[in-house]
VEXTORLUM-114617 format. One record per residue: residue in three letters; residue number from 0; x, y, z of N, C-alpha, C in turn. Coordinates in Angstrom, 1 decimal, always signed. Example, Ala and Ser with C-alpha at 12.3 -4.5 7.8 and 13.67 -1.06 7.14 Angstrom:
2
+-----+-----+--------+--------+--------+--------+--------+--------+--------+--------+--------+
: res :   n :    n.x :    n.y :    n.z :   ca.x :   ca.y :   ca.z :    c.x :    c.y :    c.z :
+-----+-----+--------+--------+--------+--------+--------+--------+--------+--------+--------+
: ALA :   0 :  +13.2 :   -5.7 :   +7.8 :  +12.3 :   -4.5 :   +7.8 :  +13.2 :   -3.3 :   +7.8 :
: SER :   1 :  +12.8 :   -2.2 :   +7.1 :  +13.7 :   -1.1 :   +7.1 :  +12.9 :   +0.0 :   +7.9 :
+-----+-----+--------+--------+--------+--------+--------+--------+--------+--------+--------+
//
This chain:
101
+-----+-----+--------+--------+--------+--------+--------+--------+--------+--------+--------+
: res :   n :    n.x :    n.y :    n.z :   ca.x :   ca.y :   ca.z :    c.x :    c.y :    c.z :
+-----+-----+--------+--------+--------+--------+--------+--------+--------+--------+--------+
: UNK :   0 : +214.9 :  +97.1 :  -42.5 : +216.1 :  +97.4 :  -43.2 : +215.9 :  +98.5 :  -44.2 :
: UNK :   1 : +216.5 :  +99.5 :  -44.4 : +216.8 : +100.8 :  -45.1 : +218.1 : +100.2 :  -46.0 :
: UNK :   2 : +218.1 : +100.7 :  -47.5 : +219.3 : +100.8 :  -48.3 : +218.9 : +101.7 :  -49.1 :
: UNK :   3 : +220.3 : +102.5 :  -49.3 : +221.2 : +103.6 :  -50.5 : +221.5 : +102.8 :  -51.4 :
: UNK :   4 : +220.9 : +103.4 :  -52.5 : +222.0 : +102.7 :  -54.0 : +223.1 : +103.8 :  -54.1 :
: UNK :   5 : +224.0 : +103.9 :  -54.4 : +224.9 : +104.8 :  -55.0 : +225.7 : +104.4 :  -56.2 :
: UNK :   6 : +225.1 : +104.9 :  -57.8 : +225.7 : +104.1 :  -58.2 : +226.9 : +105.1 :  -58.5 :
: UNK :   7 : +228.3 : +104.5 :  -59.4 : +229.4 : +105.0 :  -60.0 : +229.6 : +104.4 :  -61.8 :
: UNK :   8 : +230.4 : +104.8 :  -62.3 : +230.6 : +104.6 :  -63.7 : +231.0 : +102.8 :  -63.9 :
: UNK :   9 : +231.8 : +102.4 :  -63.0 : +231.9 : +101.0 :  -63.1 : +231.7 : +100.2 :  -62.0 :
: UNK :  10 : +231.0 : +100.4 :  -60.7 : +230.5 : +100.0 :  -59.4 : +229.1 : +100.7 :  -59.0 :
: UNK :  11 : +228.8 :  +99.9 :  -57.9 : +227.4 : +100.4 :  -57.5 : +227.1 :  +99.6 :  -56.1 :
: UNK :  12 : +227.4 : +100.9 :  -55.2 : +227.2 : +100.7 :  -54.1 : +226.1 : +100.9 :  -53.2 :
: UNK :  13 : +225.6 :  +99.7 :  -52.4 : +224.4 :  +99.8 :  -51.5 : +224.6 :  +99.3 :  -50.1 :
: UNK :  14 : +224.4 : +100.8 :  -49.7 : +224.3 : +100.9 :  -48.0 : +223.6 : +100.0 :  -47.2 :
: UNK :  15 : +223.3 :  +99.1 :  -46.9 : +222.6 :  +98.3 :  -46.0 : +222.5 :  +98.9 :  -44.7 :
: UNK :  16 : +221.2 :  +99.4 :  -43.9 : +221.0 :  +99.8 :  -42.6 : +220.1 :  +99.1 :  -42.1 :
: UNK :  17 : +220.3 :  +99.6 :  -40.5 : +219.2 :  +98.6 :  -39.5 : +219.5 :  +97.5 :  -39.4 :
: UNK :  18 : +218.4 :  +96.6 :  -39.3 : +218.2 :  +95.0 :  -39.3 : +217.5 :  +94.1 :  -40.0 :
: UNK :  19 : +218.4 :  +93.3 :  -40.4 : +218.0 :  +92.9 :  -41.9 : +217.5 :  +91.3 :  -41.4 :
: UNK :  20 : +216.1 :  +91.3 :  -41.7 : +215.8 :  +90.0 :  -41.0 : +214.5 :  +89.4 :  -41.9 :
: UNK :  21 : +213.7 :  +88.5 :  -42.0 : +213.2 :  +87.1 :  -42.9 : +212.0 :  +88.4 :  -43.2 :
: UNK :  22 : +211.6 :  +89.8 :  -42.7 : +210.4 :  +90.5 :  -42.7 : +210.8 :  +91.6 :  -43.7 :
: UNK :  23 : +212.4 :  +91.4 :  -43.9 : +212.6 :  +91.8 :  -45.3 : +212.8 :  +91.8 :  -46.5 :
: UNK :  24 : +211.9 :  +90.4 :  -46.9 : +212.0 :  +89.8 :  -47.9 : +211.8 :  +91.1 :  -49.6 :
: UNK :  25 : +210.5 :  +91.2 :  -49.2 : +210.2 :  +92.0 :  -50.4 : +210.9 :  +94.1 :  -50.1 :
: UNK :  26 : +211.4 :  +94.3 :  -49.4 : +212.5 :  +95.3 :  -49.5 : +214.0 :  +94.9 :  -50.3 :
: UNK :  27 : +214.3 :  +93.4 :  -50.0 : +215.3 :  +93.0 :  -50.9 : +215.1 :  +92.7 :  -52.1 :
: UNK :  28 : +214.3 :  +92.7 :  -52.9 : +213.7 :  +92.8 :  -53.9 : +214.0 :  +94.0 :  -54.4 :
: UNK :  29 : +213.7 :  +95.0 :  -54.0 : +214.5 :  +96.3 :  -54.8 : +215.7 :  +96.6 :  -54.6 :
: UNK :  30 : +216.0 :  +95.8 :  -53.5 : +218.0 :  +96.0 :  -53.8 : +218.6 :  +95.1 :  -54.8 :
: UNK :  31 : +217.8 :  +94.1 :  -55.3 : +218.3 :  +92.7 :  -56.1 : +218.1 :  +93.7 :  -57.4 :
: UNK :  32 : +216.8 :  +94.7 :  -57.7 : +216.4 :  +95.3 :  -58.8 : +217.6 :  +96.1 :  -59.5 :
: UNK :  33 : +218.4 :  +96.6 :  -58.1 : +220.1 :  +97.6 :  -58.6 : +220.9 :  +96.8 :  -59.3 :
: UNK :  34 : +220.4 :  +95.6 :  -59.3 : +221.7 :  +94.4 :  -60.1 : +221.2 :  +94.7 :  -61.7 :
: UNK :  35 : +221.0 :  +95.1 :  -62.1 : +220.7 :  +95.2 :  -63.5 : +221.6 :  +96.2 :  -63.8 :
: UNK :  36 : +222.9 :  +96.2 :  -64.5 : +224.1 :  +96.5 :  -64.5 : +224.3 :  +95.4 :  -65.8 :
: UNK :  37 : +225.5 :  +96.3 :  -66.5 : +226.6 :  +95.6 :  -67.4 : +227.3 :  +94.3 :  -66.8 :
: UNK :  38 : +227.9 :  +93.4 :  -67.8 : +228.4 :  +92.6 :  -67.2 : +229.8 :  +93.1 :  -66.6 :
: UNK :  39 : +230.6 :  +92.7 :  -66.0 : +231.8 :  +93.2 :  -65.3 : +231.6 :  +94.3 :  -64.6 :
: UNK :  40 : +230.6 :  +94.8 :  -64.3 : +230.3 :  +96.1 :  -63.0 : +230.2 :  +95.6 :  -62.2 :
: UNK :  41 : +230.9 :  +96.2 :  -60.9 : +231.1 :  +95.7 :  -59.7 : +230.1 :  +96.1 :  -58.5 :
: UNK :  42 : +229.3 :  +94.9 :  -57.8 : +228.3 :  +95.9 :  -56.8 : +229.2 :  +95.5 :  -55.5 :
: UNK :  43 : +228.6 :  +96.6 :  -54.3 : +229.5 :  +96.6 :  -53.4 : +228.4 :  +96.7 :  -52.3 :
: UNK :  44 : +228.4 :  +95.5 :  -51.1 : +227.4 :  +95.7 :  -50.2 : +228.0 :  +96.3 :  -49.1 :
: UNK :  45 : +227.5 :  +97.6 :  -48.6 : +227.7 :  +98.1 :  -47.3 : +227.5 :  +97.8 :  -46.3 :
: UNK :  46 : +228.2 :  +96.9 :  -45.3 : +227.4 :  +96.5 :  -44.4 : +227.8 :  +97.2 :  -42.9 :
: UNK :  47 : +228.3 :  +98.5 :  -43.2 : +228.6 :  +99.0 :  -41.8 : +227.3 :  +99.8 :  -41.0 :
: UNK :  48 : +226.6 :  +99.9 :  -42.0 : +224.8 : +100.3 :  -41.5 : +224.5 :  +99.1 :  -40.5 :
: UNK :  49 : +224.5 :  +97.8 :  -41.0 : +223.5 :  +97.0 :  -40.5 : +223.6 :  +96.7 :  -39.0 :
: UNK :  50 : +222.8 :  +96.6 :  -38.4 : +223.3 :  +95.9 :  -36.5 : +222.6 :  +94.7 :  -36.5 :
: UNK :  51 : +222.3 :  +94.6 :  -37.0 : +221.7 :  +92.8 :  -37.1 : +221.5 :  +92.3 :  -38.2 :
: UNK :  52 : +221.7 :  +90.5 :  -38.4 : +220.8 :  +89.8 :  -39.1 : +220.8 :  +88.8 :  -39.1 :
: UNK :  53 : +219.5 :  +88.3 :  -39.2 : +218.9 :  +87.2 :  -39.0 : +219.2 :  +85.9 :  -40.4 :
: UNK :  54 : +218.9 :  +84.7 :  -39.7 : +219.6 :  +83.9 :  -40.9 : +218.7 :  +84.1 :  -42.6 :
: UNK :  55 : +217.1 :  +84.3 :  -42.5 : +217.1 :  +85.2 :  -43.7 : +218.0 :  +85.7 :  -44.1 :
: UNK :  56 : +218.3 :  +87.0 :  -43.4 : +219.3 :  +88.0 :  -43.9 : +220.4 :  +87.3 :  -44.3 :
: UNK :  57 : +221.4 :  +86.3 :  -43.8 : +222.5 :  +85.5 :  -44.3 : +221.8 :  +84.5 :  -45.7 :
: UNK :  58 : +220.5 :  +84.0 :  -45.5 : +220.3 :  +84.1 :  -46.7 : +219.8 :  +85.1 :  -48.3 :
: UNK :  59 : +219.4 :  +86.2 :  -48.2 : +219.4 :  +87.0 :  -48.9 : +220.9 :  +87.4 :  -49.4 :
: UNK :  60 : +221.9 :  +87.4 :  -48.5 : +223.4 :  +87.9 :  -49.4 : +223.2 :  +86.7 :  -49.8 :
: UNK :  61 : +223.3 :  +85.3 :  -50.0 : +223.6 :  +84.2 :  -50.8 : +222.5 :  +85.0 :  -52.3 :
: UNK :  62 : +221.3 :  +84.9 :  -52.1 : +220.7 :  +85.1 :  -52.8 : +221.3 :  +86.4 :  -54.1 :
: UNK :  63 : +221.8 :  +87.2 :  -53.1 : +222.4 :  +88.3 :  -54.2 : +223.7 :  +88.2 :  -54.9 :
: UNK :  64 : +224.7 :  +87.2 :  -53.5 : +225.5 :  +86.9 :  -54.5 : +225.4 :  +85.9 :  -56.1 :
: UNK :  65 : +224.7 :  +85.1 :  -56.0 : +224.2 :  +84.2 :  -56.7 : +223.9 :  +84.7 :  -57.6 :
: UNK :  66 : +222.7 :  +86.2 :  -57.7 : +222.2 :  +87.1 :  -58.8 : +223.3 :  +87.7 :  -59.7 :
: UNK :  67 : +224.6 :  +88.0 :  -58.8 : +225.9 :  +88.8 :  -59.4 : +226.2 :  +88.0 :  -60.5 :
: UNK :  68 : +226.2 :  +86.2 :  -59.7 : +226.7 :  +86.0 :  -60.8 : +226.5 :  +85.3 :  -62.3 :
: UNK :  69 : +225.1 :  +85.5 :  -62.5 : +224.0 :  +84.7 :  -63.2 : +224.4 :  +86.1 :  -64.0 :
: UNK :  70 : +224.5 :  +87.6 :  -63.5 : +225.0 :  +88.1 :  -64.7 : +226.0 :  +89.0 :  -64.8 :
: UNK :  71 : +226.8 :  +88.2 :  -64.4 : +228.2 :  +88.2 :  -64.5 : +229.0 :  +89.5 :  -64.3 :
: UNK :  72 : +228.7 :  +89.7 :  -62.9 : +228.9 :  +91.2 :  -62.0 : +229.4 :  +90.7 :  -60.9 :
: UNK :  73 : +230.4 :  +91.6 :  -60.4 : +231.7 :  +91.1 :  -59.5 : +230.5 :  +92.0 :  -58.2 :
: UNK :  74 : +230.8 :  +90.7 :  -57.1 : +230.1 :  +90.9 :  -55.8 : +231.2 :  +91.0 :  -54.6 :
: UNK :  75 : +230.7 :  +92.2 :  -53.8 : +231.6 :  +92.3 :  -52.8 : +231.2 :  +93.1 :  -51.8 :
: UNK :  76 : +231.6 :  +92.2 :  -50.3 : +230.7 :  +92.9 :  -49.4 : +232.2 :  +93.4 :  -48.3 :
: UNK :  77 : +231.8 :  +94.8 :  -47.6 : +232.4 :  +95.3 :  -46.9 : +231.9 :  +95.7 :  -45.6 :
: UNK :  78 : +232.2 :  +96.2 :  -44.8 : +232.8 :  +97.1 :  -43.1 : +231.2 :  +96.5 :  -42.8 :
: UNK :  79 : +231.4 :  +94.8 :  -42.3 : +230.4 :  +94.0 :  -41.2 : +231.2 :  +95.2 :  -39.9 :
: UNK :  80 : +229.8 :  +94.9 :  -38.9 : +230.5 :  +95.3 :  -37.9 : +230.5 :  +93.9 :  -36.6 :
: UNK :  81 : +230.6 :  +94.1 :  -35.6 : +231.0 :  +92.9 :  -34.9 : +229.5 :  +91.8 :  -34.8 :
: UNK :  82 : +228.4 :  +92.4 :  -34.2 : +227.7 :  +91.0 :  -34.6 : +227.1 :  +90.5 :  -36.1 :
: UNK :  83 : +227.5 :  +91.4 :  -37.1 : +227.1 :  +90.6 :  -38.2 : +228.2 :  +89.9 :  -38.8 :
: UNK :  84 : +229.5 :  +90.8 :  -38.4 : +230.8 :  +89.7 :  -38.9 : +230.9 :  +88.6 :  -38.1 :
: UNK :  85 : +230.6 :  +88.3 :  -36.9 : +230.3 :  +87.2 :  -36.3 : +229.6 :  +86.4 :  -37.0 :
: UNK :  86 : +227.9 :  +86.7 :  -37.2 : +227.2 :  +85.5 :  -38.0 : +227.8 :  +84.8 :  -39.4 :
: UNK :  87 : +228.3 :  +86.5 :  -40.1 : +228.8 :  +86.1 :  -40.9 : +230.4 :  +84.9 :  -40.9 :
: UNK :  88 : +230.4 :  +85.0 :  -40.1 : +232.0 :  +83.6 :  -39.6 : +231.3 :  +82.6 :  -39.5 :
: UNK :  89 : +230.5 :  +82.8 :  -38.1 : +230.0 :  +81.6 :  -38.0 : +228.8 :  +80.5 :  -39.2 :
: UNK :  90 : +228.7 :  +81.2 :  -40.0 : +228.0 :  +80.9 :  -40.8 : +228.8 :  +80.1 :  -42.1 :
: UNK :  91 : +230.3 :  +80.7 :  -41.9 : +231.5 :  +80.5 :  -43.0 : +231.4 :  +81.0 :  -44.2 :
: UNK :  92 : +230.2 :  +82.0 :  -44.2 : +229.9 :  +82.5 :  -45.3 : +231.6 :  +83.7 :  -45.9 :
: UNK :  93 : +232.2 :  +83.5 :  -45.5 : +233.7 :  +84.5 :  -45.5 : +234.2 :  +83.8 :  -46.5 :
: UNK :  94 : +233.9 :  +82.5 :  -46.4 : +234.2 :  +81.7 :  -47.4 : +234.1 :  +82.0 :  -48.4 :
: UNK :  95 : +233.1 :  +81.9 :  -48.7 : +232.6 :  +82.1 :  -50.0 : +231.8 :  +83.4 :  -50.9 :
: UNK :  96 : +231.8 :  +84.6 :  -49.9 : +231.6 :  +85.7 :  -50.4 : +233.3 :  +85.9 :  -50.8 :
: UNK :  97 : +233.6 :  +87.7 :  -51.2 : +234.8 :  +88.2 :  -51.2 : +234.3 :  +89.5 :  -50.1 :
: UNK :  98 : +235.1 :  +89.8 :  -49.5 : +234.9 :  +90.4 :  -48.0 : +235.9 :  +91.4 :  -48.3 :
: UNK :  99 : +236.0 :  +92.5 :  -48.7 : +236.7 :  +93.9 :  -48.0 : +237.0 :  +93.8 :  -47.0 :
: UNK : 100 : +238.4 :  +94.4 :  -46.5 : +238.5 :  +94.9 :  -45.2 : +237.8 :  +96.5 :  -45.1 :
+-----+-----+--------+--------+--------+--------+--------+--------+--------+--------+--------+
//
């Protein structure tokens, strides 16, 4: 997995590419590091890079959303494309992330 931070004045956006699977544990680690932000800054996960992931990978977003909100930064993930918005359903994780169209 490859990720872009981009930040903005009140958001901060990260590209997620490739395949994000249990072998990128410590790469997620420096995306978790972009969470160090004000409280009420919004991060925004990219997910139209990614073509896979593995249930790691569905657990790492738990894990980041979780981070957002321990300090109290609005999380939100956007443009899955079809097999990760898949896992992402089937997983019901839709639920309980906030999902951009």
């Amino acid at each position: 997995m490859d990720f872009t931070v981009i930040d903005g004045p009140t958001s901060t956006e990260i590209r997620l590419q490739g395949r994000m699977t249990f072998s990128d544990h410590d790469t997620f680690r420096s995306v978790i590091a972009a969470f160090d932000r004000p409280a009420g800054h919004r991060m925004v996960f990219d997910l139209s890079g990614l073509d896979f992931v593995d249930s790691s990978g569905l657990g790492m977003f738990i894990i980041a959303r979780d981070t957002a909100q321990k300090k109290k930064l609005d999380f939100t993930m956007r443009g899955a494309r079809d097999e990760v918005q898949r896992l992402i359903t089937l997983a019901k994780l839709h639920k309980v992330f906030t999902i951009d169209a």
